[in-house]
C-alpha positions as CSV (number, residue, x, y, z in Angstrom):
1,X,-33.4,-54.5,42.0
2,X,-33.9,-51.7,39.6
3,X,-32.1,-52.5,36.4
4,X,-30.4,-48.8,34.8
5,X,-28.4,-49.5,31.5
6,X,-26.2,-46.5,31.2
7,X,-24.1,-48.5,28.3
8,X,-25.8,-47.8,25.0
9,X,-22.7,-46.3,23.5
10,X,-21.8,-50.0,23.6
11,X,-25.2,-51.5,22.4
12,X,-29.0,-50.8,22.7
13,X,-31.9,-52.1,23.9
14,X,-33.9,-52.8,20.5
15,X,-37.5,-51.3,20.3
16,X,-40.4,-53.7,20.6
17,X,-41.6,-52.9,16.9
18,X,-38.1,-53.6,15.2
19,X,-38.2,-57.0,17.2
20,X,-41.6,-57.5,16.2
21,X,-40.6,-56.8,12.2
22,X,-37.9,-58.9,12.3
23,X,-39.7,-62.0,13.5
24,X,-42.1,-61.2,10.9
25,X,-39.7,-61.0,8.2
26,X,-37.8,-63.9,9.1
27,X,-40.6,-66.2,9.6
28,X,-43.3,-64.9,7.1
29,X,-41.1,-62.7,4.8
30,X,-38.2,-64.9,4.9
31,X,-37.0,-65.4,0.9
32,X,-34.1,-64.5,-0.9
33,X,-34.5,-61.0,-2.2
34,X,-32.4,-62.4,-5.2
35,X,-35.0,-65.0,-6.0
36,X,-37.3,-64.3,-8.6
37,X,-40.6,-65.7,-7.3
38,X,-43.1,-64.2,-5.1
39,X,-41.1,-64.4,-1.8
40,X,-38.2,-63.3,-3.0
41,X,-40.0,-60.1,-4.3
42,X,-41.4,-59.6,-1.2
43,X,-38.2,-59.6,0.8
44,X,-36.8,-57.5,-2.1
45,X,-39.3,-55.2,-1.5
46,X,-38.0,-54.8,2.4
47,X,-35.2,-53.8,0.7
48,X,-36.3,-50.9,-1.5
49,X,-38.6,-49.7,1.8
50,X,-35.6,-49.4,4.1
51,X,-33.5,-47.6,1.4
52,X,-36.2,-45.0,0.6
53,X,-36.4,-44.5,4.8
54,X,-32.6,-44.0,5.1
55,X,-32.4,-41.8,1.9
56,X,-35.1,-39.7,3.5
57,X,-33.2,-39.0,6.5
58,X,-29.9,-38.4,4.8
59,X,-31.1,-36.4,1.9
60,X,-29.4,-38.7,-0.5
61,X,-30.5,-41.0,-3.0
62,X,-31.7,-44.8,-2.5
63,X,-28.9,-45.5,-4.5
64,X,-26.0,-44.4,-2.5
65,X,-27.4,-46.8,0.5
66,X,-25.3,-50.2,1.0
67,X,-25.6,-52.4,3.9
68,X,-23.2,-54.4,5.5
69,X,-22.7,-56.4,8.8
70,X,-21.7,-53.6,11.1
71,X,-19.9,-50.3,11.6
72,X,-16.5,-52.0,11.5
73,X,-17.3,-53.8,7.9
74,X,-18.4,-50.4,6.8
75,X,-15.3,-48.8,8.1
76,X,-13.0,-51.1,6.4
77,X,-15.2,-51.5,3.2
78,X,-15.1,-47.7,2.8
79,X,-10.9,-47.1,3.8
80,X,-9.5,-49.9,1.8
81,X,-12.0,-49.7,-0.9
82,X,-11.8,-46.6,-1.2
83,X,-7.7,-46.5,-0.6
84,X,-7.0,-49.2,-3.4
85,X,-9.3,-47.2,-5.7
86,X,-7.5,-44.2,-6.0
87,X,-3.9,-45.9,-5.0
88,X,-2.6,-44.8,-8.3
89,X,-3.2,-41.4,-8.1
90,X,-1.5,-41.4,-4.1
91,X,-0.6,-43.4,-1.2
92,X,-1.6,-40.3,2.0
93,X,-4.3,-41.0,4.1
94,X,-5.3,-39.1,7.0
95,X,-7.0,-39.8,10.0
96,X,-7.2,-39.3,13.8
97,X,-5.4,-40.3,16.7
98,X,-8.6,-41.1,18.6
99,X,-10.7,-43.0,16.0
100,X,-12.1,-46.8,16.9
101,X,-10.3,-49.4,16.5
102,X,-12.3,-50.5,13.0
103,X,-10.3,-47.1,11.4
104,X,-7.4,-47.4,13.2
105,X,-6.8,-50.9,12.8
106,X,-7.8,-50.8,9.1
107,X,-5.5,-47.7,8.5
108,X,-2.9,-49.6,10.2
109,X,-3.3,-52.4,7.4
110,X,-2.6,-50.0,5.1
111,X,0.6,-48.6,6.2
112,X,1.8,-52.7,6.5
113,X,0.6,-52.6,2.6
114,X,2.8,-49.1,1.6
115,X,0.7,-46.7,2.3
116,X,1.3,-43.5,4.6
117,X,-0.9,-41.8,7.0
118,X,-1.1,-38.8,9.3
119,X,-2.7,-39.5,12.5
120,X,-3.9,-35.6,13.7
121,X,-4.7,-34.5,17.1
122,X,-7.1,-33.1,19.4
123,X,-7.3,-30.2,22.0
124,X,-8.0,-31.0,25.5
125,X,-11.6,-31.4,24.8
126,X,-11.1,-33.8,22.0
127,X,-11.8,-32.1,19.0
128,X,-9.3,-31.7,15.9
129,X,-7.4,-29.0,14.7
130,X,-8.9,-27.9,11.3
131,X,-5.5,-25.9,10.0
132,X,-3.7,-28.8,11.4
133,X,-6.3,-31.3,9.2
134,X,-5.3,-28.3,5.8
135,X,-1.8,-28.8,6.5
136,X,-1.6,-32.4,6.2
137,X,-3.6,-32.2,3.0
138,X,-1.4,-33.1,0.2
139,X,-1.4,-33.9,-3.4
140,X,-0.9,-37.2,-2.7
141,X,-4.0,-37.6,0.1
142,X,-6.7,-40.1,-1.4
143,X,-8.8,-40.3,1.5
144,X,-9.4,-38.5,4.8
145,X,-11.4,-40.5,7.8
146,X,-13.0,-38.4,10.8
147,X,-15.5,-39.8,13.1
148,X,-18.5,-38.0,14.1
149,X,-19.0,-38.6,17.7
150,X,-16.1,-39.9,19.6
151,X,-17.5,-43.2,21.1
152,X,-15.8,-42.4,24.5
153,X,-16.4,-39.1,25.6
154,X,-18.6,-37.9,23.1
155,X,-16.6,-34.9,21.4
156,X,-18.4,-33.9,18.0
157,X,-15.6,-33.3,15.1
158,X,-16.3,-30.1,13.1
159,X,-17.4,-32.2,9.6
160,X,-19.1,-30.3,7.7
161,X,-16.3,-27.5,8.1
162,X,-13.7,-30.3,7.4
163,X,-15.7,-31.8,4.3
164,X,-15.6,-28.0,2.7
165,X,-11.9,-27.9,3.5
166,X,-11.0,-31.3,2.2
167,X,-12.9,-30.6,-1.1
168,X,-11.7,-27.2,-1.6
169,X,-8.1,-28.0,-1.3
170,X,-7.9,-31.7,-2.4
171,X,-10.8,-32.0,-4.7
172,X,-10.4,-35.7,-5.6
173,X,-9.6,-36.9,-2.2
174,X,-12.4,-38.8,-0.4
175,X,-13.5,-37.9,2.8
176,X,-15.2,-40.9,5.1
177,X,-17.3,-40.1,8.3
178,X,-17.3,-42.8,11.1
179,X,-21.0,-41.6,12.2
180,X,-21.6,-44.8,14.4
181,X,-22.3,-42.6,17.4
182,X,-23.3,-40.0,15.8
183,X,-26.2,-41.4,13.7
184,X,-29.6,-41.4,15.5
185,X,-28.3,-38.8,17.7
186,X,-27.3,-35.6,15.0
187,X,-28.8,-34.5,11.7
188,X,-26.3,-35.5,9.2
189,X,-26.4,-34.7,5.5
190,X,-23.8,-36.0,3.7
191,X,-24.2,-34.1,0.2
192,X,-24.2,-31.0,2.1
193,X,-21.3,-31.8,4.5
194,X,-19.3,-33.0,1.6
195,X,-19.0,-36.6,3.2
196,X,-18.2,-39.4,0.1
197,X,-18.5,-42.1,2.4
198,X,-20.6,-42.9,5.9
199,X,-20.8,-45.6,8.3
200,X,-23.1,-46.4,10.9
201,X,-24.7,-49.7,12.7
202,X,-27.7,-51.0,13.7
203,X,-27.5,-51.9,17.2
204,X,-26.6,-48.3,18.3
205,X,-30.1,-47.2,17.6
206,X,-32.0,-49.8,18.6
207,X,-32.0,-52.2,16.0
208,X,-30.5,-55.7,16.0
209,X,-26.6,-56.5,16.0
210,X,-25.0,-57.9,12.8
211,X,-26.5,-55.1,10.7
212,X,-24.7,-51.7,9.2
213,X,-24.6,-49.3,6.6
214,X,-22.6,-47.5,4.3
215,X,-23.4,-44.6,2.5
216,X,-21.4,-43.9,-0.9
217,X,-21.5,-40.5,-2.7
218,X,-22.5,-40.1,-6.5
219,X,-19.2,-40.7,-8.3
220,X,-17.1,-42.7,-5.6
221,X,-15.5,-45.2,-6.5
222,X,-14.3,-48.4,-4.3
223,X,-12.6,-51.6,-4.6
224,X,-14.5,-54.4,-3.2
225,X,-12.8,-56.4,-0.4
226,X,-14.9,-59.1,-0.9
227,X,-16.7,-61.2,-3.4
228,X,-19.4,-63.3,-4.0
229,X,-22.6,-63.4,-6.2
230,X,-22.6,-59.7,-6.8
231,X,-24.9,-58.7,-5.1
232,X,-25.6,-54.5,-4.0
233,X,-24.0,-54.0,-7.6
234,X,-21.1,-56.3,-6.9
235,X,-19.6,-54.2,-3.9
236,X,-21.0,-56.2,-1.2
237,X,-21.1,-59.8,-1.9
238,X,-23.4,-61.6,0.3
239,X,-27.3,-62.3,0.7
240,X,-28.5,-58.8,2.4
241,X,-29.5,-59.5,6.2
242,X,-33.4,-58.5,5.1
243,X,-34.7,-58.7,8.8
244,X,-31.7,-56.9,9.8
245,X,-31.7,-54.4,7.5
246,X,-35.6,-53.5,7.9
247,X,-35.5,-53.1,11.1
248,X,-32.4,-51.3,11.3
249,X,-34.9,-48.7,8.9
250,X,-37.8,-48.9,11.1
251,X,-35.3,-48.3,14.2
252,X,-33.9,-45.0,12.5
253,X,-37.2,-44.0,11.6
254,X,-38.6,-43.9,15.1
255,X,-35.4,-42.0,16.2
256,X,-35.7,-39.7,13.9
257,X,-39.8,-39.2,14.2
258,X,-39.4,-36.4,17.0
259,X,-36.0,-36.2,17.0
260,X,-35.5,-32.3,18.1
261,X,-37.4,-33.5,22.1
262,X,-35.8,-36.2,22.0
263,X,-32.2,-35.1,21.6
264,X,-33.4,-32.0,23.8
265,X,-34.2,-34.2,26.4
266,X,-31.1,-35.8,26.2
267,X,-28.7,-32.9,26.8
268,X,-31.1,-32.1,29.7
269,X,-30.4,-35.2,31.5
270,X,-26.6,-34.7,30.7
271,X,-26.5,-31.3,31.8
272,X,-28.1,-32.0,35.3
273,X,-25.7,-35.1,35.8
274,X,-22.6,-33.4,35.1
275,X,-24.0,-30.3,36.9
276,X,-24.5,-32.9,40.3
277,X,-21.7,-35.3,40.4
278,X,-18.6,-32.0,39.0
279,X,-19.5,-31.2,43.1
280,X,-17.7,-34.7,44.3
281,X,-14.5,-34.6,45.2
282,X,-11.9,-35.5,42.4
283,X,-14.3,-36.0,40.0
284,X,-14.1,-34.4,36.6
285,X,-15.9,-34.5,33.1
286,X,-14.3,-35.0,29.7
287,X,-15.0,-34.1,26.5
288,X,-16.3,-30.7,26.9
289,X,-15.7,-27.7,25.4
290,X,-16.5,-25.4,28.6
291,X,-16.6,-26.0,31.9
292,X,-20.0,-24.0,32.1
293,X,-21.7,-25.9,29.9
294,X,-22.9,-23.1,28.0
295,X,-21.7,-25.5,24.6
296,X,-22.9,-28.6,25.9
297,X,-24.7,-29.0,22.5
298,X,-21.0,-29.3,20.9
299,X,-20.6,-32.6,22.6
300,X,-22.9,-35.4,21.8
301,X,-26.2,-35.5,24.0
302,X,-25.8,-39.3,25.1
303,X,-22.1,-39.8,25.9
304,X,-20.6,-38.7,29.9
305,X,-17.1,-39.5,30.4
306,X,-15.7,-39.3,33.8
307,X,-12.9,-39.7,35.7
308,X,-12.6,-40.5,39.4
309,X,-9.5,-39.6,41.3
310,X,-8.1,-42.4,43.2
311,X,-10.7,-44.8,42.1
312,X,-9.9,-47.4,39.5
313,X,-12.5,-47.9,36.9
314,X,-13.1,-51.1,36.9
315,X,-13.6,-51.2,40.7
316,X,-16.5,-48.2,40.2
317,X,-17.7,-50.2,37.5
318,X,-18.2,-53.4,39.4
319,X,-19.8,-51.3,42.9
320,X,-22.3,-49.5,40.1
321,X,-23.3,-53.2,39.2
322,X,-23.8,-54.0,42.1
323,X,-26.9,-51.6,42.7
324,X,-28.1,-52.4,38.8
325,X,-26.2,-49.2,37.2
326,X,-24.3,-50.9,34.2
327,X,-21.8,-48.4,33.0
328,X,-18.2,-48.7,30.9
329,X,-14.9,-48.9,32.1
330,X,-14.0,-47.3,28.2
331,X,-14.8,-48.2,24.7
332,X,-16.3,-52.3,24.8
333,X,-14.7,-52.9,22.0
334,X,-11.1,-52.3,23.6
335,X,-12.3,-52.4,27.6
336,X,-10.2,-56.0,27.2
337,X,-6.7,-54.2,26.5
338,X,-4.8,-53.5,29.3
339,X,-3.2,-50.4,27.2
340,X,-4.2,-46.8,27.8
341,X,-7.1,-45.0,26.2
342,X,-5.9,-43.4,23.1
343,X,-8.6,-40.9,23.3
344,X,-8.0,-40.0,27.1
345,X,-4.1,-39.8,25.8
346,X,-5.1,-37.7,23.2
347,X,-6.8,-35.3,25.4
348,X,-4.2,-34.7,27.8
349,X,-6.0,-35.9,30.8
350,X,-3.3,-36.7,33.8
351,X,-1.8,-40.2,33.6
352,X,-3.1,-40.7,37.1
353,X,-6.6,-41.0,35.8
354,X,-6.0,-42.9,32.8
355,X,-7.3,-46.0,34.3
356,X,-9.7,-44.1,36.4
357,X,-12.4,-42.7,34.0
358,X,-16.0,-44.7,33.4
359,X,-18.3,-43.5,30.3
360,X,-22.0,-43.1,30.9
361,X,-24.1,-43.2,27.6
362,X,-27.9,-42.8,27.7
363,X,-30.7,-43.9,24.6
364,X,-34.5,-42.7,24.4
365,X,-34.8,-45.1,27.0
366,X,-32.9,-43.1,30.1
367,X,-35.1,-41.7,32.2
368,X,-34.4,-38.5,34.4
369,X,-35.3,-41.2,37.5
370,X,-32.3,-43.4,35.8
371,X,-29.6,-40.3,35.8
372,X,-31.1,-38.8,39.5
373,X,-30.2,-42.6,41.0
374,X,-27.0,-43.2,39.1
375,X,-25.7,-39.6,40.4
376,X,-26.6,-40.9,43.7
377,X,-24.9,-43.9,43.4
378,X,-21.7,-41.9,42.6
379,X,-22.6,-39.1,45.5
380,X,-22.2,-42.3,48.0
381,X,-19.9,-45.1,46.4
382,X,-17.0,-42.8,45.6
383,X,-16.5,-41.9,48.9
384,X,-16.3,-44.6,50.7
385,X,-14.3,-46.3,47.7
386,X,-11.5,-44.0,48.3
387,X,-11.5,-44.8,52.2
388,X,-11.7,-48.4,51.5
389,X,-8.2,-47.9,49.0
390,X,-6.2,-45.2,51.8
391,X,-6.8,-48.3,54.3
């Protein structure tokens, strides 16, 4: 049977060459890059490499790269740190009501700890309100959070429009950028979209899991949350993930080599999906901003959320499996809770489908064959799904 992975929003499948580096660095380059001898400079030196690739593609400098375990370490590293570092100056964060768990849990901590937040909304097709987002800004917000890409139906948050907004009416305040899904998959530049702080993660473009980043802007300042031999200028503690971390590098360089066809191709794939499987009965799409698709490019090119009427998900999920389509009943890292979708809340989409919407996310990987099969599989499982449940 045909294996189709249509879950890379989840994870991805690592490319052959970051594999191949990281076996080579852990078994020939394997020292401490805070050793002194010859090893140890060598592993330093992977180091230095995958700093100058990342700073390349962000338009920063080397020295604004840190790297961490994961998206959710770099989430939290960047909200409390950067929280407790301006907590004198105010207590107001703001963020939104459909961010992942990593900023919403973390933001949550903080509100247990005396601080306050503002949770904004979105419109129907996910995205936030920027005069809502200038009138929560007061002289007491410290730090604003707004992800990229939403992980679940792949709506694209105006940032660079926020950023400006953020900086021209609360100059001091920091503004972090969950860019986990949206890293690999959109040209970001955080000087010029006025992001202080970014995270992203490895094994959503095709590196290896247990591997992040966190990009801090000149001037920011943050509280470590934890310590240890001081290493990364003491505000990451820990002996740096060198395999990890290099082929998290080579991974973002290859994505980023012929990025324009690639992301092209992408929202080709999308477009013909949606375009075939809107024509089944009770099935919508969410997430977009018109039902034409003529903005299909304001919605991330790899992310398809839809919901099936009268169909649980997990039951779809579990018949897609079944012919080798692996799809998500949600975000993995809350498909476990039996509570609803905050971002499907947020949205407005009827309660009757809450528990009735899949997400489909494609890599470099997806092939048009891949998207063809899995509408397919919809075209004929659906159906008979729903005469199965009226029996």
């Amino acid at each position: 049977m045909q294996e189709i992975y249509l879950d890379n929003s989840a994870t991805t499948r690592a490319f052959p060459e970051v594999a191949e580096l990281m076996a080579k660095v852990m078994t020939e380059d394997y020292g401490n890059p805070s050793s002194m001898h010859h090893l140890g400079v060598v592993a330093e030196g992977h180091l230095r490499d995958a700093s100058k690739t990342f700073a390349g593609i962000l338009g920063c400098s080397e020295k604004n790269i840190y790297y961490t375990s994961g998206g959710t370490e770099s989430d939290n590293l960047a909200i409390i740190g950067g929280a407790r570092a301006l907590e004198r100056r105010g207590k107001h964060l703001i963020t939104t009501s459909i961010e992942h768990p990593a900023v919403l849990n973390t933001m949550k901590y903080l509100e247990d700890n005396g601080f306050t937040v503002t949770y904004l909304g979105t419109d129907k097709s996910g995205r936030i309100s920027l005069d809502e987002l200038e009138s929560a800004l007061t002289p007491d917000t410290t730090l604003v959070s707004i992800m990229h890409t939403n992980n679940e139906i792949g709506s694209v948050q105006p940032i660079a429009e926020a950023g400006k907004l953020i900086k021209e009416k609360c100059p001091e305040c920091y503004f972090h950028v969950d860019a986990v899904q949206g890293f690999g998959k959109a040209q970001i530049n955080p000087g010029k979209m006025k992001i202080d702080l970014m995270s992203a993660s490895s094994h959503k473009i095709h590196g290896s899991k247990g591997c992040g980043l966190l990009y801090v802007g000149d001037g920011v300042r943050i509280v470590p949350i934890e310590f240890g031999g001081g290493q990364q200028k003491g505000l990451r503690s820990g002996t740096e993930n060198v395999p990890g971390i290099s082929g998290m590098a080579l991974a973002a360089k290859k994505l980023y080599s012929d990025f324009d066809n690639d992301i092209a191709r992408l929202y080709e794939l999308k477009k013909n999906f949606i375009e075939r499987v809107s024509r089944i009965d009770g099935v919508s799409i969410n997430g977009l901003t018109s039902d034409d698709l003529t903005n299909i490019r304001e919605t991330a090119p790899h992310i398809i959320s839809v919901s099936v009427k009268d169909v649980r998900a997990e039951v779809l999920l579990h018949s897609l499996e079944g012919r080798g389509i692996y799809v998500s009943a949600g975000s993995a890292c809350s498909t476990h809770k039996r509570t609803p979708s905050a971002t499907l809340v947020s949205i407005g989409l009827d309660k009757s489908l809450l528990e009735s919407t899949i997400r489909l996310s494609m890599s470099v990987f997806t092939t048009a064959e891949d998207m063809e099969t899995a509408a397919a599989a919809l075209e004929e499982t659906v159906p008979q799904l729903r005469r199965f449940i009226r029996r």
